[in-house]
N, C-alpha and C positions, 0 to 999 in steps of 0.2 A: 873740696869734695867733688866725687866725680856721680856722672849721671850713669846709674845701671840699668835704665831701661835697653829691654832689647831692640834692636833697629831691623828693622825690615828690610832685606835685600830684596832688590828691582830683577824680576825676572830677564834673565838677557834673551832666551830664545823666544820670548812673548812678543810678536810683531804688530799687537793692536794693545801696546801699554800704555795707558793714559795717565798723565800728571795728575798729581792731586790738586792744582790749579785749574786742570780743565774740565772744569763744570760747567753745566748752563748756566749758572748765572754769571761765571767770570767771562763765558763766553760772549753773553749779550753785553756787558761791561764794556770789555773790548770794544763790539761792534756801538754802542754807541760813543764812545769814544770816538772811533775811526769815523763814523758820522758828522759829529761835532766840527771834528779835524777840515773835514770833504767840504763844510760849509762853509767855517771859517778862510779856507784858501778858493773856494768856488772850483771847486771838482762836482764832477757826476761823480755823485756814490751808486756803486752798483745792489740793484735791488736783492739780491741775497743778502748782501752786510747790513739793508733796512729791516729784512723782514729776520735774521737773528737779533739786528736790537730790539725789536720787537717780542722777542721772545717765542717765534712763529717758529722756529728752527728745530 
């Protein structure tokens, strides 16, 4: 059986086209992740990637 829903084509000439991944909450996701990462290896995390884990963003 096949699936007939219709699919949504991605505009090509739209230059500000956002994933459907990139949410703020996938985004703060990410950024505490990247966090996590920066402590575990002892990196300076730079304070923008703190203040989107934060949800500041």
């Amino acid at each position: 059986m096949t699936d007939t829903a219709p699919v949504r084509a991605t505009p090509s000439d739209q230059g500000t086209y956002r994933r459907a991944a990139d949410t703020p909450r996938v985004t703060a996701a990410k950024a505490r992740l990247r966090v996590a990462l920066d402590q575990q290896l002892g990196r300076p995390t730079p304070q923008s990637v703190k203040d989107a884990a934060e949800g500041k963003r």
